[in-house]
Short mmCIF file of the C-alpha atoms (twelve columns), coordinates in Angstrom:
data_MODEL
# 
_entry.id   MODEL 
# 
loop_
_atom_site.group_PDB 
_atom_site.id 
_atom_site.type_symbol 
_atom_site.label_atom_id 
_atom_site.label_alt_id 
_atom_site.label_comp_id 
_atom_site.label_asym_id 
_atom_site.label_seq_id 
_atom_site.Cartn_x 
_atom_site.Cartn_y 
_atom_site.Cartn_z 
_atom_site.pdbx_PDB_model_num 
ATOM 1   C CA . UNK A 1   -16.128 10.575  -15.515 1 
ATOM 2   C CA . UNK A 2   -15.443 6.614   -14.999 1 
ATOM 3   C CA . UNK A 3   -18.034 6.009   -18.327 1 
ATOM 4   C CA . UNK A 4   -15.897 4.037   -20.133 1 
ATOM 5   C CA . UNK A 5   -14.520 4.213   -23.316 1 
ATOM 6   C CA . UNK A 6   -16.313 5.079   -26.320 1 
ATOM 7   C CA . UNK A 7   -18.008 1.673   -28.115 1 
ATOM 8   C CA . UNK A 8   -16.862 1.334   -31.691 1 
ATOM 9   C CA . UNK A 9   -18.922 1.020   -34.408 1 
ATOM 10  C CA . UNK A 10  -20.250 -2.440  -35.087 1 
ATOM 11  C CA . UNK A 11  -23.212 -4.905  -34.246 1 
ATOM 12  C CA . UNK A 12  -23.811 -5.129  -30.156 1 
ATOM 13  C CA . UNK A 13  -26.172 -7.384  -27.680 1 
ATOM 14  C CA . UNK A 14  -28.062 -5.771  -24.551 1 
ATOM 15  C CA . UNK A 15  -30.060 -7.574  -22.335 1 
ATOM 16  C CA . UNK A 16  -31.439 -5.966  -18.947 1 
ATOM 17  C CA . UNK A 17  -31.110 -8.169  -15.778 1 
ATOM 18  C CA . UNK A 18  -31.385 -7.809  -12.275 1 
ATOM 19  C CA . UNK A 19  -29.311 -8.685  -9.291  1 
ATOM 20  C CA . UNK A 20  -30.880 -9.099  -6.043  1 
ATOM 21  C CA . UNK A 21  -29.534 -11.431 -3.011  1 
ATOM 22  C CA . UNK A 22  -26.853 -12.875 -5.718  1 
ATOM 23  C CA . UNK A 23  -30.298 -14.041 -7.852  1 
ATOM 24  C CA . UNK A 24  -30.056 -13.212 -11.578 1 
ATOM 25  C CA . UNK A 25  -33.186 -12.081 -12.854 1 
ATOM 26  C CA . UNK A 26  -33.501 -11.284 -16.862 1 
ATOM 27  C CA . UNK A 27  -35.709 -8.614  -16.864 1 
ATOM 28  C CA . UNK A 28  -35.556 -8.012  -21.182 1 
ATOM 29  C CA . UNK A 29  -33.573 -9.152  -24.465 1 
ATOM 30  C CA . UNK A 30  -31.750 -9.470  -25.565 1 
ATOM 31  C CA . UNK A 31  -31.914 -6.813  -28.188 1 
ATOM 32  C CA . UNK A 32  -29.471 -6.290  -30.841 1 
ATOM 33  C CA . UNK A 33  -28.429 -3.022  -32.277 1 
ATOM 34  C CA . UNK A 34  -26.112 -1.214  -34.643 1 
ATOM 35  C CA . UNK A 35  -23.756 1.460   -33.139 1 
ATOM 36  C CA . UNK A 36  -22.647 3.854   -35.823 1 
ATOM 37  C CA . UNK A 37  -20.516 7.030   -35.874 1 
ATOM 38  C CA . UNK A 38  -21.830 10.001  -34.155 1 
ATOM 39  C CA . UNK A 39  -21.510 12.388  -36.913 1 
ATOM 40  C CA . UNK A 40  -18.944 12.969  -39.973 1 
ATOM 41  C CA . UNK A 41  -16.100 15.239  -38.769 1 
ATOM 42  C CA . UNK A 42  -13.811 17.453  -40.957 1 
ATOM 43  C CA . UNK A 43  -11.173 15.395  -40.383 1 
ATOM 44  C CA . UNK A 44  -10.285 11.789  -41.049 1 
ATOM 45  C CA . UNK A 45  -11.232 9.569   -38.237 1 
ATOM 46  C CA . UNK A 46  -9.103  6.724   -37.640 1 
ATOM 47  C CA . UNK A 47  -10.563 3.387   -38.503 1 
ATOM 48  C CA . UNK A 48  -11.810 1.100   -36.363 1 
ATOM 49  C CA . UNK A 49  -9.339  -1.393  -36.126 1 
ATOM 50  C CA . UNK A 50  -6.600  1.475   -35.536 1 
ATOM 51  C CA . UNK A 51  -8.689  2.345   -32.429 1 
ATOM 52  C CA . UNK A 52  -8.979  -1.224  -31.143 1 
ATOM 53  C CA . UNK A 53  -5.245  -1.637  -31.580 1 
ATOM 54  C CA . UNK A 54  -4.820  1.920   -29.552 1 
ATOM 55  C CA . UNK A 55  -7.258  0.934   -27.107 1 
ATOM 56  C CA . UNK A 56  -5.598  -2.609  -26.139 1 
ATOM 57  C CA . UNK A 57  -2.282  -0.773  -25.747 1 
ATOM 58  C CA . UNK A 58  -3.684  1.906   -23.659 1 
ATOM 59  C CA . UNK A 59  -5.612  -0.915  -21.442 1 
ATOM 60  C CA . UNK A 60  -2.442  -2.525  -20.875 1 
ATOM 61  C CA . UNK A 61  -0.987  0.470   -20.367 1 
ATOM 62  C CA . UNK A 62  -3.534  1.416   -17.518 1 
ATOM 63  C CA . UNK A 63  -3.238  -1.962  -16.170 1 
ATOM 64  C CA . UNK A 64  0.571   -1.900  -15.474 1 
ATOM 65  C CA . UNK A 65  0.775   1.103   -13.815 1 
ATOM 66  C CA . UNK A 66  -1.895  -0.261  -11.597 1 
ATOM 67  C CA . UNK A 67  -0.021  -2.741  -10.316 1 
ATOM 68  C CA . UNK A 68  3.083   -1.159  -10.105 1 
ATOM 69  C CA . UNK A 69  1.865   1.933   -8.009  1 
ATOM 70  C CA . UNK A 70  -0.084  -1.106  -5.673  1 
ATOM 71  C CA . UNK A 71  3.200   -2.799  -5.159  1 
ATOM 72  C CA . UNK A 72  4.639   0.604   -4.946  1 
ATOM 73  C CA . UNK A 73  2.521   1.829   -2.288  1 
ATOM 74  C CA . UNK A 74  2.872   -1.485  -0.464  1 
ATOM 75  C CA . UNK A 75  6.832   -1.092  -0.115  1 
ATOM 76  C CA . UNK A 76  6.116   2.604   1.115   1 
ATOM 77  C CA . UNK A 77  3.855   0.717   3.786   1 
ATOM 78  C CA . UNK A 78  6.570   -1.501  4.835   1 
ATOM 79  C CA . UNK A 79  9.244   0.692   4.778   1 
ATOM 80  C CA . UNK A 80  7.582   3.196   7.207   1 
ATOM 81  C CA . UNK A 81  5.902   0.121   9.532   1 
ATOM 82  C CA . UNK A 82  10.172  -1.148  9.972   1 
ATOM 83  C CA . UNK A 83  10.632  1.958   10.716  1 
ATOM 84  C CA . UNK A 84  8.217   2.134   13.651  1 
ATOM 85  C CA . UNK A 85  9.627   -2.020  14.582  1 
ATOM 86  C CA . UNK A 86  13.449  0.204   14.680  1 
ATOM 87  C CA . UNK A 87  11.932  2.971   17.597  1 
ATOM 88  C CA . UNK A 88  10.892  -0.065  19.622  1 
ATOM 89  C CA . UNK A 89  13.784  -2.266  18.940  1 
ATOM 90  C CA . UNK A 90  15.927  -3.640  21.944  1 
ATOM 91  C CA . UNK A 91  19.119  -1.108  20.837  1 
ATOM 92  C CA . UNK A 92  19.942  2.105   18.715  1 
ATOM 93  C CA . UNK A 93  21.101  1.561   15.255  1 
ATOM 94  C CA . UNK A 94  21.664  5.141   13.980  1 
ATOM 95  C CA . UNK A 95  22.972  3.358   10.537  1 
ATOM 96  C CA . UNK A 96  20.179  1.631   10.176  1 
ATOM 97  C CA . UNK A 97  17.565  3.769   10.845  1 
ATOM 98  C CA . UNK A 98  19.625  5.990   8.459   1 
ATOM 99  C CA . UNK A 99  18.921  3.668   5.415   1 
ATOM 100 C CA . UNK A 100 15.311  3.023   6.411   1 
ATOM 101 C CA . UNK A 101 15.189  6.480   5.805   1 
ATOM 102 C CA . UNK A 102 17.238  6.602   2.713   1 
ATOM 103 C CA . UNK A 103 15.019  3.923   1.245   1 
ATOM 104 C CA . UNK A 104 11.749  5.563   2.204   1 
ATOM 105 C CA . UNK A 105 12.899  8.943   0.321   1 
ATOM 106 C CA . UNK A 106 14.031  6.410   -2.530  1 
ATOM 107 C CA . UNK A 107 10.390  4.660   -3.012  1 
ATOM 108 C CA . UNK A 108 8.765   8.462   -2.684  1 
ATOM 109 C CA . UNK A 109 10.954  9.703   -5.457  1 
ATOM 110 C CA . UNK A 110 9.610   6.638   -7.083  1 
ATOM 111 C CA . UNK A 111 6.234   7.896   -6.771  1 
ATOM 112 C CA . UNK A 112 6.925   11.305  -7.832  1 
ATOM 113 C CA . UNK A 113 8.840   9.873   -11.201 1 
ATOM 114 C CA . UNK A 114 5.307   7.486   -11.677 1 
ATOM 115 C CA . UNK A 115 2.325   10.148  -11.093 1 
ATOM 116 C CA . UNK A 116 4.014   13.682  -10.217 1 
ATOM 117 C CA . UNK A 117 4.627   16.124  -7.470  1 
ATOM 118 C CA . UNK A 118 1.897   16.484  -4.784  1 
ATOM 119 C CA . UNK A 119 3.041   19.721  -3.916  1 
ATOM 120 C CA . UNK A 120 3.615   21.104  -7.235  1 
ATOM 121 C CA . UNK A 121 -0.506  20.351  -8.219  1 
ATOM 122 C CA . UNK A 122 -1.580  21.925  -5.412  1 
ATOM 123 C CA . UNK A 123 -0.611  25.228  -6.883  1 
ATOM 124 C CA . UNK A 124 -0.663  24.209  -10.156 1 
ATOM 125 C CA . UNK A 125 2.828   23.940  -11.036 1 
ATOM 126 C CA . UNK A 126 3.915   21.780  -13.576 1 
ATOM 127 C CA . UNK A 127 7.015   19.194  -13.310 1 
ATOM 128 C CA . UNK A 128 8.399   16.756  -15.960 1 
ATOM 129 C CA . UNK A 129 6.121   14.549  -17.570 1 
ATOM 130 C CA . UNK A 130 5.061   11.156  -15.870 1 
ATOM 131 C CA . UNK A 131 4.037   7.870   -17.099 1 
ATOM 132 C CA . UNK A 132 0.393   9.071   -15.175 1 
ATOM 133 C CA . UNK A 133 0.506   12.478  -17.133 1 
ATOM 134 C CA . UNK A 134 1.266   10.104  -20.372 1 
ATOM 135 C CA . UNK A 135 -1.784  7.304   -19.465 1 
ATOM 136 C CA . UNK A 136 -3.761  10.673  -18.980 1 
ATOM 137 C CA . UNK A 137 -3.132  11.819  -22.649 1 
ATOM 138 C CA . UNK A 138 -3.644  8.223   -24.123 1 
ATOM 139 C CA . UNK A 139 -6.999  8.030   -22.272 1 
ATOM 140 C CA . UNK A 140 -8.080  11.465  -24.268 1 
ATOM 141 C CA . UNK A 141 -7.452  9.781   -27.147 1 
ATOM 142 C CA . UNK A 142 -9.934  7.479   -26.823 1 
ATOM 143 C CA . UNK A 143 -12.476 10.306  -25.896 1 
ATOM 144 C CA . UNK A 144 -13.012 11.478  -29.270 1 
ATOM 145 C CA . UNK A 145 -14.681 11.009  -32.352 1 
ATOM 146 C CA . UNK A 146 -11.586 11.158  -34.060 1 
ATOM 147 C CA . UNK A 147 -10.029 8.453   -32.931 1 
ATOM 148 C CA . UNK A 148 -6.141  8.288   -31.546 1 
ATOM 149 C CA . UNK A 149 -3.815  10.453  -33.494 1 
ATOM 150 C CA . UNK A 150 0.096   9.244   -33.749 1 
ATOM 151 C CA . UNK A 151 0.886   11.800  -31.325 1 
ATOM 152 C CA . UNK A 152 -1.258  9.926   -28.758 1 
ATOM 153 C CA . UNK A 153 0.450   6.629   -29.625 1 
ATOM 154 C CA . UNK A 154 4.278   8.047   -29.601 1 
ATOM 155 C CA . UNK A 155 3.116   9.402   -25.850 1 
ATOM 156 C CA . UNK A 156 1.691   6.333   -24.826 1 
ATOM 157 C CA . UNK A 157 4.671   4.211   -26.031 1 
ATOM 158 C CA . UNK A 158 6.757   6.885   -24.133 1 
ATOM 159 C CA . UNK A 159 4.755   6.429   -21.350 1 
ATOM 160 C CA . UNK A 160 5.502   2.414   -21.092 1 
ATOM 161 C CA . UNK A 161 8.838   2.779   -21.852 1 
ATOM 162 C CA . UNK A 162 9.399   5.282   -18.780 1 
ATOM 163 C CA . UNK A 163 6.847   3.239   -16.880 1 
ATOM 164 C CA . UNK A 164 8.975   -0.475  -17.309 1 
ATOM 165 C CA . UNK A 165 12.183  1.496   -15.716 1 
ATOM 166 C CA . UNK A 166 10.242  2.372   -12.712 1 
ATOM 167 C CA . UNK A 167 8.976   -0.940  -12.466 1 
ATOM 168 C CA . UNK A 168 12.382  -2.778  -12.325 1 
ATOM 169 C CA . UNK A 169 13.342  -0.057  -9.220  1 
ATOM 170 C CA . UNK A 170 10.340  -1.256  -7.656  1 
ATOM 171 C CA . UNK A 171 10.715  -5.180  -8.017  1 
ATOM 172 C CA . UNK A 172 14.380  -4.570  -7.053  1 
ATOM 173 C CA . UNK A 173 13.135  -2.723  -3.627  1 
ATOM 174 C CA . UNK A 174 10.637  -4.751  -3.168  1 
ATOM 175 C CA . UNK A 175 12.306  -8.283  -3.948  1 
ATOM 176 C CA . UNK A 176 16.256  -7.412  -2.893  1 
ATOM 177 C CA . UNK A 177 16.093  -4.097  -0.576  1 
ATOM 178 C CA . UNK A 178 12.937  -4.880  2.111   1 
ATOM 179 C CA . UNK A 179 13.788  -7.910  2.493   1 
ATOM 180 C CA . UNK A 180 17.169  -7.438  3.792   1 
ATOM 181 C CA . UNK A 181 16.083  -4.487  5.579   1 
ATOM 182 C CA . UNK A 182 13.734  -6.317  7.393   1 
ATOM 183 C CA . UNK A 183 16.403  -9.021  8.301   1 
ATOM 184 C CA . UNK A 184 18.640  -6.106  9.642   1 
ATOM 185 C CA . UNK A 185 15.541  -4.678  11.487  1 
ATOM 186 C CA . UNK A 186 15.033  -7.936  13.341  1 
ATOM 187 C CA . UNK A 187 18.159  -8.473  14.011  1 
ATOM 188 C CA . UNK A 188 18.479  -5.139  15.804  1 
ATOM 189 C CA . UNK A 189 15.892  -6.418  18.357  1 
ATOM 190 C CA . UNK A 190 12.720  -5.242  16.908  1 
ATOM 191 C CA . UNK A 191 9.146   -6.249  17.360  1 
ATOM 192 C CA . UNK A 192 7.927   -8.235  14.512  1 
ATOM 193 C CA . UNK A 193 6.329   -6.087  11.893  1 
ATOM 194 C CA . UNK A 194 2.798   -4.943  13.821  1 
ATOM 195 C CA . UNK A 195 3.703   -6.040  17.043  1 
ATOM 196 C CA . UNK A 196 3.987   -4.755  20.256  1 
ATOM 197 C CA . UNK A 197 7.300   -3.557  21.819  1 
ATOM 198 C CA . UNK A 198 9.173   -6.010  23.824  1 
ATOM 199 C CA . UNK A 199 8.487   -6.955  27.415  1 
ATOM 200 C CA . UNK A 200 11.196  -5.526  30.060  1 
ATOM 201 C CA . UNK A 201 10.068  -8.288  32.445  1 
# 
């Protein structure tokens, strides 16, 4: 529900302030308090230093797949905005616009290995597992009471591991492939990327 993780247990700070035209305003505290465990389970919990270790990895975790489905997306935006540049270029280039297309289907397979099927959600079909599906799990793990267990840590690991291979697909499109792409699109006669098509005064 975009709360946050849990707080671990441990000696904390609060102080109220306002915000209005950019002017700070403290409005009370601070005040210090104690958080302490919700309640005693039946289980084990794992200790607090086990979840701040699961935590940073699962952070990190969350913050590489951020970027790489950004940098993702933006190659899926520049693949389809050459492809527009190669319907207003000067001349047909079937072979070209035969590996823009190639390379589009490559970065959406891309996307599908990263966060799923689109198709397959929508009536609730399930495909492989993803590094999303496996940030998903490592996210429940830090939901709980009970801490991470080491099945949440193997599938976050997993997770990375599968996670790092897309990521060297997408800095290889988006640092060897576009780029050369986009030299070949030019080349062909095409407008500059958001253009408008050429004159034929």
């Amino acid at each position: 529900g975009g709360g946050g993780f849990m707080a671990l247990p441990g000696s904390y700070t609060a102080t109220l302030i306002a915000i209005v035209g950019g002017q700070v305003t403290e409005l009370a505290g601070p005040v210090d308090f104690e958080v302490v465990p919700l309640r005693d389970g039946a289980l084990e919990r794992a200790t607090d230093q086990q979840f701040a270790t699961f935590r940073e990895d699962v952070e990190g975790f969350q913050q590489d797949f951020a970027r790489t489905n950004e940098r993702l997306g933006d190659q899926i935006e520049r693949i389809e905005a050459l492809q527009t540049a190669l319907e207003r270029a000067e001349s047909e280039d079937r072979g070209l616009r035969s590996r823009l297309a190639e390379t589009r289907l490559e970065l959406l397979e891309l996307r599908e290995a990263m966060s799923g099927s689109e198709a397959r959600g929508e009536i609730g079909e399930r495909g492989p597992p993803t590094p999303g599906n496996r940030l998903s799990v490592g996210m429940r793990g830090l939901s709980t009471t009970y801490g991470p267990t080491e099945l949440h840590s193997q599938t976050v690991a997993a997770g990375r591991s599968e996670l790092a291979e897309i990521r060297t697909d997408v800095d290889r499109m988006a640092e060897q492939v576009m780029p050369e792409l986009e030299r070949a699109v030019e080349a062909a006669g095409a407008p500059p990327l958001g253009g408008t098509p050429p004159s034929d005064d």
